[in-house]
N, CA, C and O atoms as a CHARMM CRD file, in Angstrom:
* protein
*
  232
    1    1 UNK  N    -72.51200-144.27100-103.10200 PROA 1      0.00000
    2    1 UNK  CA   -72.17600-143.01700-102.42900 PROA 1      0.00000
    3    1 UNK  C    -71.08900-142.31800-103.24900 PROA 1      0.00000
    4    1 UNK  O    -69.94500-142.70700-103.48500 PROA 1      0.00000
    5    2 UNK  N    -71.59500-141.40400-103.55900 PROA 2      0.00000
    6    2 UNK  CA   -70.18100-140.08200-104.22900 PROA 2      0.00000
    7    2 UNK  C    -70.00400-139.59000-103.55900 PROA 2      0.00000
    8    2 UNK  O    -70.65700-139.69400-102.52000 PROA 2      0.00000
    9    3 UNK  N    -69.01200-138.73000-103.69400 PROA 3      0.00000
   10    3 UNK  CA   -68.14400-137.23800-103.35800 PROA 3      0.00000
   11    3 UNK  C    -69.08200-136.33500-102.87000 PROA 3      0.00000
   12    3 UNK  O    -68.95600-135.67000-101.84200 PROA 3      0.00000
   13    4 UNK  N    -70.24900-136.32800-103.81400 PROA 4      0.00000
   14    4 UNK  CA   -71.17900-135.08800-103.30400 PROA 4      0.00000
   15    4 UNK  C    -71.83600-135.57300-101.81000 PROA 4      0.00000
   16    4 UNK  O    -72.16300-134.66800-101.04200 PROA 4      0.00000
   17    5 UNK  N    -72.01300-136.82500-101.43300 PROA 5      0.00000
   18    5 UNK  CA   -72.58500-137.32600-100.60400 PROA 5      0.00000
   19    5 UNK  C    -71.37200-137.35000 -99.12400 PROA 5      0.00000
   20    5 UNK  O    -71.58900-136.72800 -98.08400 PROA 5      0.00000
   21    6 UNK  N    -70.60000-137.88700 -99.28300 PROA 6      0.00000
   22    6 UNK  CA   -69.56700-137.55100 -98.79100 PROA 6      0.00000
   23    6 UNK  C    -69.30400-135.78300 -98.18700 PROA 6      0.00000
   24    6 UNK  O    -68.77400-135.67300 -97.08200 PROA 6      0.00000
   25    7 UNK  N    -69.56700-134.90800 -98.70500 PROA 7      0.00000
   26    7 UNK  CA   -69.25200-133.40500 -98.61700 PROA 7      0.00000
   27    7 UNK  C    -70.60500-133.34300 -97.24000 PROA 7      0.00000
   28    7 UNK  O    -70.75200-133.14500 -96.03400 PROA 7      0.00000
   29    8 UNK  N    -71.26600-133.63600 -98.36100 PROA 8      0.00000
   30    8 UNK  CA   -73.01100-133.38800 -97.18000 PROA 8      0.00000
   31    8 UNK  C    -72.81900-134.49100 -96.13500 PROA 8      0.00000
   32    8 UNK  O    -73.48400-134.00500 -95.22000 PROA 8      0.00000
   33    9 UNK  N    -72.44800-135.41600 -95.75900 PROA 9      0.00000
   34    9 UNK  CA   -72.22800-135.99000 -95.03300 PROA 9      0.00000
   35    9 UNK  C    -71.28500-135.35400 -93.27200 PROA 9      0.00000
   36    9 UNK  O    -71.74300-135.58000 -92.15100 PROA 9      0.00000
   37   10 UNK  N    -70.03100-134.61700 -93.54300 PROA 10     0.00000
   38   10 UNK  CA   -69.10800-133.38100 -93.51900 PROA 10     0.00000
   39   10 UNK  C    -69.59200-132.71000 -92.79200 PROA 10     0.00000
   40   10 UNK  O    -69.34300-132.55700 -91.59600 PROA 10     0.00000
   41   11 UNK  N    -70.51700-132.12000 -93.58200 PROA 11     0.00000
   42   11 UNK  CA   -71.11900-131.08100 -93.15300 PROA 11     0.00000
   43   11 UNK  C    -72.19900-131.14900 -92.28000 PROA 11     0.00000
   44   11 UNK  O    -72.60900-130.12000 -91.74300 PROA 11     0.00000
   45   12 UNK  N    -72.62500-132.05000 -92.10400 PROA 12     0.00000
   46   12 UNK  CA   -73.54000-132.26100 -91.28700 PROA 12     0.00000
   47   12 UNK  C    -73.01200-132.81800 -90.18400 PROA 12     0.00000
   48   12 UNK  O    -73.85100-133.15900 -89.35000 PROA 12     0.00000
   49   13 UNK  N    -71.59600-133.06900 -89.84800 PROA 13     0.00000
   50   13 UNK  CA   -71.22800-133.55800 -89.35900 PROA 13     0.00000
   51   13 UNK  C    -70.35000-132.84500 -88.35000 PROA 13     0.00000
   52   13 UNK  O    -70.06000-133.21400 -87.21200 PROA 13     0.00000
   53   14 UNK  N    -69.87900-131.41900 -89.19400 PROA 14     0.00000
   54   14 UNK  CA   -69.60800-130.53400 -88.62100 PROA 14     0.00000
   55   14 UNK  C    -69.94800-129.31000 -87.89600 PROA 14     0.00000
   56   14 UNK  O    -69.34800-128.44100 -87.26400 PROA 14     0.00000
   57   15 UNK  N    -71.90800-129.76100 -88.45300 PROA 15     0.00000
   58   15 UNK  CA   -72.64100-128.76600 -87.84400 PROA 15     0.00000
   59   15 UNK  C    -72.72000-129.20400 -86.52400 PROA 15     0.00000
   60   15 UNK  O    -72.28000-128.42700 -85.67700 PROA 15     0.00000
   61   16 UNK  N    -73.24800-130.42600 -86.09900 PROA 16     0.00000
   62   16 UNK  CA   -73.40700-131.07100 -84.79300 PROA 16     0.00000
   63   16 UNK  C    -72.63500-130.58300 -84.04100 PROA 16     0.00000
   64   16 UNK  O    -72.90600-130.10700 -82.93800 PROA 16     0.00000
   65   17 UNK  N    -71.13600-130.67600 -84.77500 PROA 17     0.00000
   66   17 UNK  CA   -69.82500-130.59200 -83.11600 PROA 17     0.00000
   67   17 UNK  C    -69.77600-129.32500 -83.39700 PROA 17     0.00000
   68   17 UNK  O    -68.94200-128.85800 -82.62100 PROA 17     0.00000
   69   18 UNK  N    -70.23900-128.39500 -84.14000 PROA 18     0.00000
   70   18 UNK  CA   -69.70000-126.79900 -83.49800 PROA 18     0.00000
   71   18 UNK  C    -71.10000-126.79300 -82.50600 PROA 18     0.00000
   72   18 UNK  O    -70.94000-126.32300 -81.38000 PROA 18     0.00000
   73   19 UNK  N    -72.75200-127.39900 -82.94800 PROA 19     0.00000
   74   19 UNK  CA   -73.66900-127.38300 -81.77700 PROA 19     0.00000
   75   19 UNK  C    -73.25900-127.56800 -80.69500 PROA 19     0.00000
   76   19 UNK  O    -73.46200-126.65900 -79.89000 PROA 19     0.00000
   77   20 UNK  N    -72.54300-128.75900 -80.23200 PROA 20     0.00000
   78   20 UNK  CA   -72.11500-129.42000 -79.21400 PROA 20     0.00000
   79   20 UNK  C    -70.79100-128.76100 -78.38900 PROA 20     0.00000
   80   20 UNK  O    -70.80900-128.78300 -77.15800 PROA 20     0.00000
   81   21 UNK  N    -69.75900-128.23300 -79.03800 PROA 21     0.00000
   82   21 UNK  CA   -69.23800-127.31300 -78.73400 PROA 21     0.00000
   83   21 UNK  C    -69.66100-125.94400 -77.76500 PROA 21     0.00000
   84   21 UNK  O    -69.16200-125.42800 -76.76500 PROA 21     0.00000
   85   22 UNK  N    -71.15700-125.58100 -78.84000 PROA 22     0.00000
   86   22 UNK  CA   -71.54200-124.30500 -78.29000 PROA 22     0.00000
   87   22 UNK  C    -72.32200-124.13100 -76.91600 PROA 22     0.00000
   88   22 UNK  O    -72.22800-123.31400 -76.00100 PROA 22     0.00000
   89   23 UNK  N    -73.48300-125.71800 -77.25000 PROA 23     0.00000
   90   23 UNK  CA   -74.05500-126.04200 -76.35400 PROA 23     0.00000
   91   23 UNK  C    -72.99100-126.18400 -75.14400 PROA 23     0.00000
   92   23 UNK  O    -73.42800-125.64000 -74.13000 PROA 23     0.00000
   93   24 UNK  N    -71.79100-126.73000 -74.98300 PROA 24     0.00000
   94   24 UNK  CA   -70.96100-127.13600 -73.95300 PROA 24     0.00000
   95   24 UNK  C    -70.81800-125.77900 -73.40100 PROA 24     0.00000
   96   24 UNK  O    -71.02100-125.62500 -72.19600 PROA 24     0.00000
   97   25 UNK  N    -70.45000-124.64500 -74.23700 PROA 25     0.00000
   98   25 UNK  CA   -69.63500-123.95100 -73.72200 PROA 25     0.00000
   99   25 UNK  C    -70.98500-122.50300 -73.01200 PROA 25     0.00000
  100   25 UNK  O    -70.63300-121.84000 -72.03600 PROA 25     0.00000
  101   26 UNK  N    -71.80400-122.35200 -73.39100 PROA 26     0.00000
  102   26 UNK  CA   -73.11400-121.75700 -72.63400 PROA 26     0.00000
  103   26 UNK  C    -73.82900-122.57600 -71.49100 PROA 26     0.00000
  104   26 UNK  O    -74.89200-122.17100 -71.02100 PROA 26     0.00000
  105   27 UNK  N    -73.09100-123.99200 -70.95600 PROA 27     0.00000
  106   27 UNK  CA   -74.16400-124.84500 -69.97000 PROA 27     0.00000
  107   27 UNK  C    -73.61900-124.44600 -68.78300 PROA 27     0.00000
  108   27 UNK  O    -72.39500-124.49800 -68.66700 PROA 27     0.00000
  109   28 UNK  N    -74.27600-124.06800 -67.90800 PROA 28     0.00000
  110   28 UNK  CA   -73.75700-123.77600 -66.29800 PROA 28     0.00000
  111   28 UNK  C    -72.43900-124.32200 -66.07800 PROA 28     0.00000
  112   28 UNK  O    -71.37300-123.74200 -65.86900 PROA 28     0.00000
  113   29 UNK  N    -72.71800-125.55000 -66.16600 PROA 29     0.00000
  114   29 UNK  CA   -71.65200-126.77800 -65.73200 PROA 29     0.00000
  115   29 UNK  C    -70.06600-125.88500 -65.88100 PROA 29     0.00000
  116   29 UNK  O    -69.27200-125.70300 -64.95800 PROA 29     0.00000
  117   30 UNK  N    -69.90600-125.39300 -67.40700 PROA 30     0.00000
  118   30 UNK  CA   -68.31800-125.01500 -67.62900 PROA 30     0.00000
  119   30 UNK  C    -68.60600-123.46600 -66.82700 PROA 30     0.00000
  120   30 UNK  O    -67.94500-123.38600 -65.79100 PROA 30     0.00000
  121   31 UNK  N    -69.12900-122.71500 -67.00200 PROA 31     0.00000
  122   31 UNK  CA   -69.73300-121.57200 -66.36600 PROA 31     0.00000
  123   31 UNK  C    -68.27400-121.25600 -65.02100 PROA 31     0.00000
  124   31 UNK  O    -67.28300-120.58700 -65.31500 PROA 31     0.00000
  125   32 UNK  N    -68.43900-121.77700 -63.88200 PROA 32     0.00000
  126   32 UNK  CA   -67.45200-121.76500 -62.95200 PROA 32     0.00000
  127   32 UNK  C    -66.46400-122.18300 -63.53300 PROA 32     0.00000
  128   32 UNK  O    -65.62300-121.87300 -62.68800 PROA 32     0.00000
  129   33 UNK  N    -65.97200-122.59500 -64.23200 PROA 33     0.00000
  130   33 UNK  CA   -64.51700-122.93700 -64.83200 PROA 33     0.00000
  131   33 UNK  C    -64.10900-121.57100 -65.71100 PROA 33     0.00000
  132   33 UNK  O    -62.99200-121.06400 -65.61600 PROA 33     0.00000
  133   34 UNK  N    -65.10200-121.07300 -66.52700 PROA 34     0.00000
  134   34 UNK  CA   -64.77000-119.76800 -67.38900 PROA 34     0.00000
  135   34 UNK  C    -64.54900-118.74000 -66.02100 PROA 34     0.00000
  136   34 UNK  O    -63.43300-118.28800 -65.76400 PROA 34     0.00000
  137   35 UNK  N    -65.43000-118.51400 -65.40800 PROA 35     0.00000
  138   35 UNK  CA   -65.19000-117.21800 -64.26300 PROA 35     0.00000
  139   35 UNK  C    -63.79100-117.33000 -63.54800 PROA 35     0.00000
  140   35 UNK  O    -62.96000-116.42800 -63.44300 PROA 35     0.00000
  141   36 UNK  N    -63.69300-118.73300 -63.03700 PROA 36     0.00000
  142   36 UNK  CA   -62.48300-118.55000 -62.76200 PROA 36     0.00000
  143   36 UNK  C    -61.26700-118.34300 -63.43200 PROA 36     0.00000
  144   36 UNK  O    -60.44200-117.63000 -62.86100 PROA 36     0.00000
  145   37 UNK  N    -60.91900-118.93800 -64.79800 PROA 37     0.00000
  146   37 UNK  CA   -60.24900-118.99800 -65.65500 PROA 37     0.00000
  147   37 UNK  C    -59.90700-116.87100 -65.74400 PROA 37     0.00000
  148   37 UNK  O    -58.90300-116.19200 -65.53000 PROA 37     0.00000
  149   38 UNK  N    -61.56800-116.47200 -66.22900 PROA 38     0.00000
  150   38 UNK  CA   -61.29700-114.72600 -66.51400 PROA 38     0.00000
  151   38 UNK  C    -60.82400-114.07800 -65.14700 PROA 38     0.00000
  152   38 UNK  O    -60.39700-112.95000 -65.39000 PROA 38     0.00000
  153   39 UNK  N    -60.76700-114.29900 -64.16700 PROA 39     0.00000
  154   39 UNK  CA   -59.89500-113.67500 -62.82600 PROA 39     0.00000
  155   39 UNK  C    -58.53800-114.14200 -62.74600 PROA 39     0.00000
  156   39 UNK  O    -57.70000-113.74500 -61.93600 PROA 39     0.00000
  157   40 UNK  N    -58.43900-114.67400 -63.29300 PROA 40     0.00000
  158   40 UNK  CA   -56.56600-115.23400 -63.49000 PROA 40     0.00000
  159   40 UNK  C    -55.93200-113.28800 -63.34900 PROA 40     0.00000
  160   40 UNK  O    -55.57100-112.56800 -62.41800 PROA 40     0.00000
  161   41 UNK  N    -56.06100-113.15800 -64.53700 PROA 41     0.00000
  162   41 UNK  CA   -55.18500-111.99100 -64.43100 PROA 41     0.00000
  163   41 UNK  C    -55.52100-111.00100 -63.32800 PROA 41     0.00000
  164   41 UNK  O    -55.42000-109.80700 -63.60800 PROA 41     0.00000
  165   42 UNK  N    -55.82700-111.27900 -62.36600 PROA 42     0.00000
  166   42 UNK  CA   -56.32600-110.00400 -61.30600 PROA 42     0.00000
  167   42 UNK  C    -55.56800-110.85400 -60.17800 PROA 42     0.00000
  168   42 UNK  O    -55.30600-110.20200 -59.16700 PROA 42     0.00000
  169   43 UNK  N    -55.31100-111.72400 -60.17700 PROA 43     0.00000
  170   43 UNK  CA   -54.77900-112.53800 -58.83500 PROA 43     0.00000
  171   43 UNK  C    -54.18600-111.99200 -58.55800 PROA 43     0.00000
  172   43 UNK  O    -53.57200-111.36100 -59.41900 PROA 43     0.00000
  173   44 UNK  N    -53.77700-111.70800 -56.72700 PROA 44     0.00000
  174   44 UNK  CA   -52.42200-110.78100 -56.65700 PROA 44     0.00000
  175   44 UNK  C    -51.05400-111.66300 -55.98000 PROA 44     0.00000
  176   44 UNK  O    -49.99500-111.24800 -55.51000 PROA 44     0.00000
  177   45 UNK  N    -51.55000-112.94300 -56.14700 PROA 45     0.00000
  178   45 UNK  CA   -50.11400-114.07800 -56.25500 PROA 45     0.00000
  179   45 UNK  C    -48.91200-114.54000 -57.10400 PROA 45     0.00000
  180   45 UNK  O    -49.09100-115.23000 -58.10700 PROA 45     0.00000
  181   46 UNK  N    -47.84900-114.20700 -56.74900 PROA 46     0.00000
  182   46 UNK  CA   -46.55400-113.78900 -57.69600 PROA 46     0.00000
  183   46 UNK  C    -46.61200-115.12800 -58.22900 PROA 46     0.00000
  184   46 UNK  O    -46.88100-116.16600 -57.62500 PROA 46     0.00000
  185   47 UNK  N    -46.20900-114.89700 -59.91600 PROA 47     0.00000
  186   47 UNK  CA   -45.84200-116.25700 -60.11600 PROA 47     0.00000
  187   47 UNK  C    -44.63200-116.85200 -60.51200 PROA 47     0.00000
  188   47 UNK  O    -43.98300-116.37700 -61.44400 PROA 47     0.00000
  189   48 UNK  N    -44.15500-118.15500 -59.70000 PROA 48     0.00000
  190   48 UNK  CA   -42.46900-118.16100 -59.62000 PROA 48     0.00000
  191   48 UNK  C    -41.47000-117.94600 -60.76700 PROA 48     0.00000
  192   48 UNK  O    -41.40600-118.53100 -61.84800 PROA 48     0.00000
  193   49 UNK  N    -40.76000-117.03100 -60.30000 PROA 49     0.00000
  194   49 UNK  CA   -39.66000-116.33400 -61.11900 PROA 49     0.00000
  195   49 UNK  C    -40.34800-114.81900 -61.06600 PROA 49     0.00000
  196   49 UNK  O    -39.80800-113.95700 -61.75800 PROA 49     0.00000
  197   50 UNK  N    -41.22700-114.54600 -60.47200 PROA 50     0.00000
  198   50 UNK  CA   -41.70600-113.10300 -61.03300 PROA 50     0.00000
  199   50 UNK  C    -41.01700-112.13200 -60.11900 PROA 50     0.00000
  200   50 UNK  O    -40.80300-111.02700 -60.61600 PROA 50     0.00000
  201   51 UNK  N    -40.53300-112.36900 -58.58400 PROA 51     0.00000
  202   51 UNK  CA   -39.68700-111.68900 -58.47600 PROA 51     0.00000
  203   51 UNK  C    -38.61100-111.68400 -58.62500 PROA 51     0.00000
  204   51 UNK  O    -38.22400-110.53300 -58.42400 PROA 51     0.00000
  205   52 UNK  N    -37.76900-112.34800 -58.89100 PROA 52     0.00000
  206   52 UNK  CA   -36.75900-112.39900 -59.17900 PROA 52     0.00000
  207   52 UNK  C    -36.53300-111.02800 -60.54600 PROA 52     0.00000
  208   52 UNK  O    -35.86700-110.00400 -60.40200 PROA 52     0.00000
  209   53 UNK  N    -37.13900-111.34900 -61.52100 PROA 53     0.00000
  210   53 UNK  CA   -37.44800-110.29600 -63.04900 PROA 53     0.00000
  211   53 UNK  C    -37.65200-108.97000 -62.28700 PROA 53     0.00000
  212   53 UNK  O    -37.22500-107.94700 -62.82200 PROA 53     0.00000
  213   54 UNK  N    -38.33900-108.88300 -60.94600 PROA 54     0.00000
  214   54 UNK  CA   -38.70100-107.50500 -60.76900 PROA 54     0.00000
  215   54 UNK  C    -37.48300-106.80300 -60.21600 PROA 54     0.00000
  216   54 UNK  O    -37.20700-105.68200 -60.64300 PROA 54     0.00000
  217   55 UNK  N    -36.58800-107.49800 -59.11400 PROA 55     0.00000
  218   55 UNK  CA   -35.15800-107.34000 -58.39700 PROA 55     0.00000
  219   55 UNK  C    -34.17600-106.52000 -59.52300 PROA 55     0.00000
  220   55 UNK  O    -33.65500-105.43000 -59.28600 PROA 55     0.00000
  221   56 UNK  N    -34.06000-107.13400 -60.56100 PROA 56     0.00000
  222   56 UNK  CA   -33.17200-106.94400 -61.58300 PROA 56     0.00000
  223   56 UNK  C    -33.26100-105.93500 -62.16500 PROA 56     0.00000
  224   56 UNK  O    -32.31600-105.48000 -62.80900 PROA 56     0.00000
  225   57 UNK  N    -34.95500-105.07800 -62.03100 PROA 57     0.00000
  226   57 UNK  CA   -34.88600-104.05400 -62.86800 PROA 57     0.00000
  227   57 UNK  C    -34.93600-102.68600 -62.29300 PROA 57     0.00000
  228   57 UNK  O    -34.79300-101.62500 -62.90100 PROA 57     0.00000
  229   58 UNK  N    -35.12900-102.84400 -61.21400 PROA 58     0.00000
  230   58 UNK  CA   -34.78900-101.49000 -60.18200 PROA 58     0.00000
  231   58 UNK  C    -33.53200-101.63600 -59.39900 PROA 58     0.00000
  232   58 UNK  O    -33.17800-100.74300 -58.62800 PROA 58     0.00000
């Protein structure tokens, strides 16, 4: 085994886990974890210390 074998080895190795990655991240399963995750910023629940920052500036 050489270097060159080694490289292709790599690479093939790195094709799988970006598959597996991608596959993970398009399967239903994570699906409800992303939706909820993207409504974070719309919540209208203070988060601690946030009023306090707001008191101070008016």
């Amino acid at each position: 085994m050489d270097i060159n074998d080694l490289r292709s080895l790599l690479t093939v190795l790195g094709l799988l886990c970006f598959l597996g990655i991608a596959a993970w991240a398009y399967s239903s399963k994570a699906r409800k974890g992303f939706d909820e995750a993207a409504q974070i910023p719309f919540t209208e629940e203070d988060l601690p210390g946030e009023s306090s920052r707001q008191s101070k500036k008016g």
